[in-house]
N, C-alpha and C positions, 0 to 999 in steps of 0.2 A: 495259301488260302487268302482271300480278299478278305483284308478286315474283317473276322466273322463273320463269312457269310454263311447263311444256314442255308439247305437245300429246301427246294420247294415246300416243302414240309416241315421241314425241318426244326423248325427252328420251335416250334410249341414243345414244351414243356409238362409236365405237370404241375401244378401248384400245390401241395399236398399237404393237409396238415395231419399227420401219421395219427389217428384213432389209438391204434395200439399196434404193436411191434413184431414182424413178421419174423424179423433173424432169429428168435425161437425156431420159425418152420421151418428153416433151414438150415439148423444147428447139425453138423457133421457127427459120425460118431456114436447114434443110437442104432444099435442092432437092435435090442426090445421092440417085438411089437407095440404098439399104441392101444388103448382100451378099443374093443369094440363099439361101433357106432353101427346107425342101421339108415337105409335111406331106402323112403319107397317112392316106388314110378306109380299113377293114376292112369295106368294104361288108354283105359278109354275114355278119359276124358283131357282131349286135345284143347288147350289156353288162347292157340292163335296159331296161325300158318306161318311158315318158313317162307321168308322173301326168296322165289327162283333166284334171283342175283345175288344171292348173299356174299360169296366167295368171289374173290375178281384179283385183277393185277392192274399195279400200278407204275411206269417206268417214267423216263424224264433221262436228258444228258448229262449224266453226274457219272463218276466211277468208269468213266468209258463203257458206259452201260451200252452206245447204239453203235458208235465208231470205236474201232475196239474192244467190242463183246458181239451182241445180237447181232447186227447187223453186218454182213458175213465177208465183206470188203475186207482182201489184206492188207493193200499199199495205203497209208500212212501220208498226205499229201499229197491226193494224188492230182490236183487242180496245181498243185502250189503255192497254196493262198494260204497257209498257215505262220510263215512270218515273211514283211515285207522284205526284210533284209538278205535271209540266206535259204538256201533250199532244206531247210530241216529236213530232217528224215532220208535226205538223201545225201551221196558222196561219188566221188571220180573213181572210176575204177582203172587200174592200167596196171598194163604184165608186160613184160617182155620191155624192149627199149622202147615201149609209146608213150606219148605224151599228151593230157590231155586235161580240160577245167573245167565246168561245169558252175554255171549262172543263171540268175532269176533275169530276165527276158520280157517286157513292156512293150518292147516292139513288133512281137509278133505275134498279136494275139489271135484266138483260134475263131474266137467270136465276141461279141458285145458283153459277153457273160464272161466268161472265160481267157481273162485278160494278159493273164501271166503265163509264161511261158518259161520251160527249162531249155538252156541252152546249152550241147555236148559242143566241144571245141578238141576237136581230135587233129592233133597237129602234127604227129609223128607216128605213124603206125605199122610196121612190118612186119611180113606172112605169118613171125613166130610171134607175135605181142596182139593184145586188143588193147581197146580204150575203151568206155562208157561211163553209166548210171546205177548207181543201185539203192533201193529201197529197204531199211529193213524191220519195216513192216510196222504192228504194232507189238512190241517189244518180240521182236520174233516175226520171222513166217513159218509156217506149222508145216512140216512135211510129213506123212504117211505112206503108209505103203500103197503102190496100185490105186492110186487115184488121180483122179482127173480134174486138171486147175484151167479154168478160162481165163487165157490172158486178154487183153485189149490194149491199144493205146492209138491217140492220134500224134504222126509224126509229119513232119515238112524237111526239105535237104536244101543245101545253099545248092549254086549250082557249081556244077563239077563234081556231085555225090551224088549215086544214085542205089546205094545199098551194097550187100543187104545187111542189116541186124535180128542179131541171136539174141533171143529173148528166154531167159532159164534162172531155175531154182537151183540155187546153190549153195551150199556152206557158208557160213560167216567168211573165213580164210579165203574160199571161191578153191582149194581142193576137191573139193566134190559136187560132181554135179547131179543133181536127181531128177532135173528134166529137163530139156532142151528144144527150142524149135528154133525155126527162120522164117523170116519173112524178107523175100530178095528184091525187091526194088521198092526203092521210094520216090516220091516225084518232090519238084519244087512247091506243090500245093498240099493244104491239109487234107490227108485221105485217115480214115480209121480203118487199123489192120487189129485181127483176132488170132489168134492159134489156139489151138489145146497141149495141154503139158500134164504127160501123166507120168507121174514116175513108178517105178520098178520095187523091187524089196529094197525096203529100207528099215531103218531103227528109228522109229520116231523121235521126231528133234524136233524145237522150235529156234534152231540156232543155226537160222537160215536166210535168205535173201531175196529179193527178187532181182536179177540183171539184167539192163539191154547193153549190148557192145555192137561197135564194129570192127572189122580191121583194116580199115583204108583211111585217107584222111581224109578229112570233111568236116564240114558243122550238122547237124541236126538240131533241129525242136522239137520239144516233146510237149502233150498235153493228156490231163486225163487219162492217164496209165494208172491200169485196176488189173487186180487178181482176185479170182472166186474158187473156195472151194464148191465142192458139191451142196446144194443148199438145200432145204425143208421143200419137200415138196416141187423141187429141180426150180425155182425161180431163177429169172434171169439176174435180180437183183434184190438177191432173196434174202433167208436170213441162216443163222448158225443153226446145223439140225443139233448138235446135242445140245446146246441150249436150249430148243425150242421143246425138244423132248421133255429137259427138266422142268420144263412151264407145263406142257401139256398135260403133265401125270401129276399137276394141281388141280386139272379138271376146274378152270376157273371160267367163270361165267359170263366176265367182263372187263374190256380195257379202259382204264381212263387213260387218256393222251390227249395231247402231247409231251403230256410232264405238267408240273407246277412250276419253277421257276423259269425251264425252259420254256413253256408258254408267254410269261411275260419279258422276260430279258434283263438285264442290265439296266438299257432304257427301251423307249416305244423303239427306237430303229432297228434294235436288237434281238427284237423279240421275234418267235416263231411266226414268220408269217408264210402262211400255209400254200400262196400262188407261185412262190418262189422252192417250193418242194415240190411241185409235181413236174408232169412229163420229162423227156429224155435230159439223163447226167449231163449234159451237152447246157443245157440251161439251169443248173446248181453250182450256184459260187459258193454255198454254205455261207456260214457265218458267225461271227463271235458267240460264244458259249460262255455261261455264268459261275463256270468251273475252272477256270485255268486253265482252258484249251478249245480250240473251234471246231465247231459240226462242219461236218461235211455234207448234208440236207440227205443225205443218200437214204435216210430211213425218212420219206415224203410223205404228205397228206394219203395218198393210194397204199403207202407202203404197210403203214398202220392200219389202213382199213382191211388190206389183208391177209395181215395175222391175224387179227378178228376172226377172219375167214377159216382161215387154215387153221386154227383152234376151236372155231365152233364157238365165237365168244360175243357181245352184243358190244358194240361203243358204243364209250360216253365219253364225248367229246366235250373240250374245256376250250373254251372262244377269249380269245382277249378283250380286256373289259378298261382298257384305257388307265392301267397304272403298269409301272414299270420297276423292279428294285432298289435301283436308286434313286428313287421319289419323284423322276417324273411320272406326270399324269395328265391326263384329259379328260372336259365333263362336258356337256350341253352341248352345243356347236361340235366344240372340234371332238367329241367323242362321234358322232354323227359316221364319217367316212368310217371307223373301225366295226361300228354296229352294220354297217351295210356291210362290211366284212364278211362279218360273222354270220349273215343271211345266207352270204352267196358261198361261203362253206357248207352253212348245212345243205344248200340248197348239190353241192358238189357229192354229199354223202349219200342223199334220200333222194333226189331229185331224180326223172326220168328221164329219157335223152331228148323230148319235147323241150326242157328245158335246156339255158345255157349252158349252165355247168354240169350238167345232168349227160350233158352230151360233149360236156367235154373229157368230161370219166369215162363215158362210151369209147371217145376216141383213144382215151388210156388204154386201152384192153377190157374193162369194165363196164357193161352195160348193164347189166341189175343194178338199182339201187340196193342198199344198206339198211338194214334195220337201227332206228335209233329212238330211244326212249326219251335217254338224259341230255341235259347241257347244261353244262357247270360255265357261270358267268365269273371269270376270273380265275385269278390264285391267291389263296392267301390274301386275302384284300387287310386283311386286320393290320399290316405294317403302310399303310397311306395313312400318313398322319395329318394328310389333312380331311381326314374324315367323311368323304366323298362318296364312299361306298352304296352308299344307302339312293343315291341318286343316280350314281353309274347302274345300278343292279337295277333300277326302274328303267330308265330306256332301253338297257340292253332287252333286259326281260319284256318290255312293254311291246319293242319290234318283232319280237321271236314269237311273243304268242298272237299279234296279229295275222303271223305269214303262217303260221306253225303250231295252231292251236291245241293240237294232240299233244304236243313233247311237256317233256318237264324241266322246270329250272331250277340247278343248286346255286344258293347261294354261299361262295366262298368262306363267308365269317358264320364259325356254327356258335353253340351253346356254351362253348368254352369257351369265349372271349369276353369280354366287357358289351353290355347291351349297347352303349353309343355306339359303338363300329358294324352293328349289325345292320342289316336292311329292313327295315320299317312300314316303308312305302309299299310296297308289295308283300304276300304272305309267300317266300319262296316253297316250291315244291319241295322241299331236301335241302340241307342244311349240310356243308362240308367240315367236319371236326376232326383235328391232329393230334395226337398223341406220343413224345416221345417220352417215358421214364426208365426210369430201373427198375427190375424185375422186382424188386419190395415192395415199390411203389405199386406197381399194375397187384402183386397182391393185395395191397390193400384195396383200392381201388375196383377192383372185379368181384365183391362178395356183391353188391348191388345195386351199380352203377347207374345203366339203363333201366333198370328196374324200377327208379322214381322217375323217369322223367314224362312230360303231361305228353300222354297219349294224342290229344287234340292238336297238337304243333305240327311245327313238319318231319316229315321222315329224315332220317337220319344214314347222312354218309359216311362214315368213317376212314376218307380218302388217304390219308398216311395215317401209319402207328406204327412202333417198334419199341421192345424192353433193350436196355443195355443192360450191362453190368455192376457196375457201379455210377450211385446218384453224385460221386464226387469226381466223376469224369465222363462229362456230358458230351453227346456226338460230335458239337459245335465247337469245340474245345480243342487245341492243339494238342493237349495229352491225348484225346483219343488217337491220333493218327499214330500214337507209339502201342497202339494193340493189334492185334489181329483183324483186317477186316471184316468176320462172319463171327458171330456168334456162338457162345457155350451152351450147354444142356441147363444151368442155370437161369439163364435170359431165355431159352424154347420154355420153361417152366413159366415165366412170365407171362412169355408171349401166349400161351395157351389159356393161363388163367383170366385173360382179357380176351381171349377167343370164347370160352363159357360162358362170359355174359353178355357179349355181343352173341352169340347164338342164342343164346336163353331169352334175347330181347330183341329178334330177328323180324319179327314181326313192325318191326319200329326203325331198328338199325336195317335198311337194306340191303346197302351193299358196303361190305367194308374191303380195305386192301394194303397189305404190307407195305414198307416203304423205309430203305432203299431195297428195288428188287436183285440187282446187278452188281458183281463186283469185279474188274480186272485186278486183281490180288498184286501186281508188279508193283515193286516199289517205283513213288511219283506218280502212278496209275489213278491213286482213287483219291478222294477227299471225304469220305465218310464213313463212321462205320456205327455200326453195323449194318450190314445185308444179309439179302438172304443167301445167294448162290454166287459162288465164285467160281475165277478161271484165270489160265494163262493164256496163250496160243493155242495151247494144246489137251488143253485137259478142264474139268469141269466138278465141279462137286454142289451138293447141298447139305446147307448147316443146321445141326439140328431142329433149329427152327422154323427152317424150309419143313422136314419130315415132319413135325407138329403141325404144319398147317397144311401140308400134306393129310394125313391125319382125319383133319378135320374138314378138310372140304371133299372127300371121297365118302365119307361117312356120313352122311346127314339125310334126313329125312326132310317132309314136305308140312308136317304138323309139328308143333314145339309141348313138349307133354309136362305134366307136372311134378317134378319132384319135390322132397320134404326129406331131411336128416330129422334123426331122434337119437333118442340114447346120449343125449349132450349136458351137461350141467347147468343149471340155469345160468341166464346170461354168456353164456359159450358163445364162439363161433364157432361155426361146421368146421372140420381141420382138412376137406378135401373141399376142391373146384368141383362144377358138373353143369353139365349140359345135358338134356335128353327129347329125341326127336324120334320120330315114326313116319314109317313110309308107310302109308296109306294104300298102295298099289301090291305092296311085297309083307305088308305086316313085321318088316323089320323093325326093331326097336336100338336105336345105337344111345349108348348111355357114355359118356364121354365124361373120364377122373384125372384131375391133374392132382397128384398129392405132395408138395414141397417138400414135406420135411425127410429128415434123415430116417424114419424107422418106418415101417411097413405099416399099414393101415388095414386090420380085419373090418370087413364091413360085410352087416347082413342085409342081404339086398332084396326086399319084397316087390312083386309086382301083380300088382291088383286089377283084375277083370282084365286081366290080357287074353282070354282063351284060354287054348292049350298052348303052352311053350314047346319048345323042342329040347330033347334033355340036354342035349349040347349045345356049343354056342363059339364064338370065337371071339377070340382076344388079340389086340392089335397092341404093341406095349413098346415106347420107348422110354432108356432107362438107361440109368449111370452112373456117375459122380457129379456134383458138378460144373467140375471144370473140363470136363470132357469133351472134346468139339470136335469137328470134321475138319478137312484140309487138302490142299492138293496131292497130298504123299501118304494122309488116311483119309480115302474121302465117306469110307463106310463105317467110321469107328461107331457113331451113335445112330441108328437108321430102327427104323420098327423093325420087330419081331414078331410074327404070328405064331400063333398056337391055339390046340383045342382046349374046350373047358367042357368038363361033365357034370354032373349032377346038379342040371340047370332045374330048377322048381318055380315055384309061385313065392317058395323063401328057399334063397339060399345066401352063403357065406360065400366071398371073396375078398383076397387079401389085396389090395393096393400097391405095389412095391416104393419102396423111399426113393425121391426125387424121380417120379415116374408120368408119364400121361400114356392113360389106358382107353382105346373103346372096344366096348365087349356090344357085340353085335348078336341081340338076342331074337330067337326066330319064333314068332306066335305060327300056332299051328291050327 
């Protein structure tokens, strides 16, 4: 890790000064129910509307979250651009008596873009031996059974070599081989050759490779060598289907991208700029990443926009605003060229093909414009310490709503920071605030949060938040990297009880979003933790945390209804979380309880002027220990439970379970 560096998000904190003392709620060990308490819903009288965007996602290049995870690329380098010295990720292969080496290559480049080249030097080869290349992957290539892999690669041959090369998935050892083609001639010019490579019954492994050989002697170049599995939606350069699947059954509303810190960079030359992510892999060099490792751009401006698509979800796009991580920055003049940037992106997003860029997404494959609400001016702007912000956020915002009067602008520094670092000059549309604590902390903190804060301000983003574990091993912390990537049923406790009152204050909070959402679980793989969903090559889960907000964005209505506990000692807090919303279309009523502690919670639950209820009802419940948590070898340990509930009334009793988050979805008739 770079000198603490925190992830786009990352790096906010809580400040907390503990009220009173949560480890009570989740004291281990009481089987005793808790006294009865009662809580009633004001059925018909709805406080405020549920923001349609409430629920969203939020990613960024951390964790191998795009290049080894989402983004469905197997080969690992596949430009070569990842260090200048040696071909990482790759090695010489040779059987039999061949001999052969394999070097990074400046001589032959394929194009302007695409500078570096790998060089096979096959200098002894006979009928029983090959020589080549192999990749192996990111920590693994995934083999399955009866599936179908597009290979590609551009190659060139010295002269005196004109093929062919075996291009195949193989074993670690190269024992086994699971798919195989050829491609039989090559010339002395760069041509791009494709095959498909399916293999047969197999035992799924990710201890596998991808190899090009020949068996004759010769030199070749290679450049641009890629492997796809089958993707979401069959895209050419698409993305991971069980990943996307585990995003899509969030039912989430909206992407922010391109990330937080991967938005700004390192510095301004490092940072994402979005003209160099589009059209054909042919023109993406990629570029250094703020994690300890480099993009490869393959997840581009178009590529982002659609997943949007393929999820059914609205972007909100975050534009560079002329500061950089490590404190460069630009304001007045030389921010000028970034702000026409950030024009002629959106103009890439929304724009029609009458326009430049409108028509140059046309020529992508893309000719409808993109629906876009939001534009978040920056990331994070609160670590410029030369206090800039407040001036950058005006021109930036000042060009946007001249070209762009309908859209709206976040601005990067919300409510939780110190009022000089805020933007002043203008009143931003939406305010971007971070949250990382520990699950004690978010209980304290979520009895009523958003609750105070002045309605007349701006709406409220909640662009990163996550609970951890423990407040004496913070995400940013090299002791965290000695835990588990994903998260326990104790931090999904957390995370929920900060879910209740950003729902409860949804009307305010618009759109909030997890953060980290990815995690390649390999060790060396990630730099933070916790996340939501993890994975290796081959395999994929979500952590209880994920189901909890799972949970909660499948669940929710379009009005925010009124609840009230009683039955409490004076001066009490309520000993359970809640949230309760109505669908106004279906007369659903979802009443959503996180309850901390160790023993069971009888609650009698009234609901006033609903109608007729329906005498049953369902209950959604996840529940544990909690140190309890998901993983690649349990990925199902802690995941909701449905079930029926009867003798639903106008009053009735239901118990709570310890350490549990329940929504009982109750039907007016």
């Amino acid at each position: 890790m770079k000198s603490l560096r925190y992830p786009s998000s990352l790096r906010l904190r809580f400040s907390l000064s503990l009220v009173f003392t949560f480890g009570l709620l989740v004291a281990e060990g009481r089987a005793q129910s808790a006294a009865p308490v009662t809580f009633t819903i004001e059925a018909d009288k709805p406080v405020a509307k549920v923001s349609p965007l409430h629920y969203g996602l939020m990613t960024e290049e951390i964790n191998h979250c795009y290049d080894g995870g989402l983004y469905a690329e197997l080969v690992q380098n596949r430009v070569f651009k990842d260090s200048a010295q040696t071909p990482v990720h790759w090695s010489a292969v040779k059987s039999g008596d061949a001999t052969a080496a394999i070097a990074l290559d400046e001589s032959k480049p394929l194009n302007d873009v695409l500078t570096t080249s790998l060089r096979l030097d096959a200098t002894a080869v006979s009928d029983s031996g090959r020589a080549g290349v192999a990749n192996d992957g990111y920590w693994g290539i995934p083999v399955k059974s009866d599936t179908r892999y597009r290979a590609s690669f551009y190659a060139k041959a010295a002269a005196g070599f004109t093929g062919p090369v075996t291009i195949a998935i193989e074993s670690d050892d190269g024992a086994t081989v699971y798919a195989r083609a050829e491609v039989p001639r090559l010339t002395a010019d760069w041509q791009s050759y494709s095959v498909t490579l399916t293999t047969g019954m197999a035992t799924p492994t990710d201890k596998a490779r991808l190899v090009l050989t020949v068996n004759h002697p010769g030199t070749v170049w290679f450049n641009l060598v890629s492997l796809f599995p089958p993707t979401w939606n069959n895209r050419a350069n698409g993305n991971r289907i069980d990943l996307m699947q585990l995003l899509a059954d969030l039912h989430p509303r909206f992407l922010r991208f391109p990330g937080g810190n991967y938005l700004e960079g390192d510095t301004i030359a490092t940072r994402f700029q979005w003209k160099k992510s589009i059209g054909p892999l042919t023109q993406r060099a990629g570029h250094p990443g703020c994690w300890e490792y480099r993009s490869s751009d393959g997840m581009g401006l178009l590529e982002f926009l659609e997943w949007c698509e393929d999820l059914k979800m609205e972007p909100l796009l975050a534009v560079f605003a002329g500061y950089s991580l490590k404190g460069e920055h630009v304001a007045g003049p030389g921010l000028e060229p970034f702000t026409q940037e950030a024009l002629e992106e959106i103009e890439y997003v929304t724009g029609d093909v009458s326009t430049k860029w409108g028509a140059r997404r046309a020529q992508e494959g893309h000719p409808a414009p993109f629906k876009l609400t939001y534009v978040e001016i920056g990331n994070e702007d609160w670590f410029d310490k030369s206090i800039s912000y407040d001036s950058r956020f005006t021109q930036v915002h000042d060009a946007i709503i001249a070209k762009y009067p309908h859209l709206k602008c976040i601005a990067s520094i919300g409510n939780e920071q110190p009022a000089k670092k805020r933007a002043h000059s203008r009143k931003p549309d939406a305010v971007d605030e971070h949250y990382y604590a520990s699950a004690d902390e978010f209980f304290t903190k979520s009895v009523d949060y958003y609750g105070k804060y002045d309605r007349k301000g701006p709406e409220i983003f909640v662009g990163e938040w996550a609970a951890h574990e423990d407040a004496k091993i913070r995400p940013w912390t090299k002791n965290a990297r000695q835990q588990p990537p994903t998260p326990n049923l104790k931090v999904a406790l957390g995370d929920a009880a900060f879910m209740t009152d950003m729902e409860r204050n949804s009307d305010l909070v618009v759109m909030q979003c997890y953060a980290p959402l990815l995690v390649n679980v390999n060790p060396g793989a990630w730099q933070w933790r916790p996340d939501l969903i993890g994975y290796n090559a081959l395999k994929s889960y979500g952590s209880p945390s994920y189901y909890a907000i799972q949970m909660f964005s499948r669940n929710v209505g379009d009005v925010i209804l009124k609840g009230t506990f009683g039955g409490l000692p004076a001066g009490a807090t309520a000993p359970l979380f809640y949230t309760v919303t109505k669908d106004t279309k279906t007369g659903v009523i979802y009443l959503k309880i996180v309850n901390p502690k160790g023993a069971p919670q009888p609650t009698v639950i009234n609901v006033k002027d609903a109608g007729a209820l329906a005498p049953t009802a369902t209950a959604l419940t996840l529940a544990g220990q909690p140190e309890d948590t998901n993983s690649l070898d349990e990925p199902t340990k802690v995941v909701p439970v449905a079930s029926n509930v009867s003798g639903i009334a106008p009053a009735f009793t239901y118990t709570f379970p310890p350490y549990s988050i329940t929504v009982l979805q109750l039907n007016a008739r």
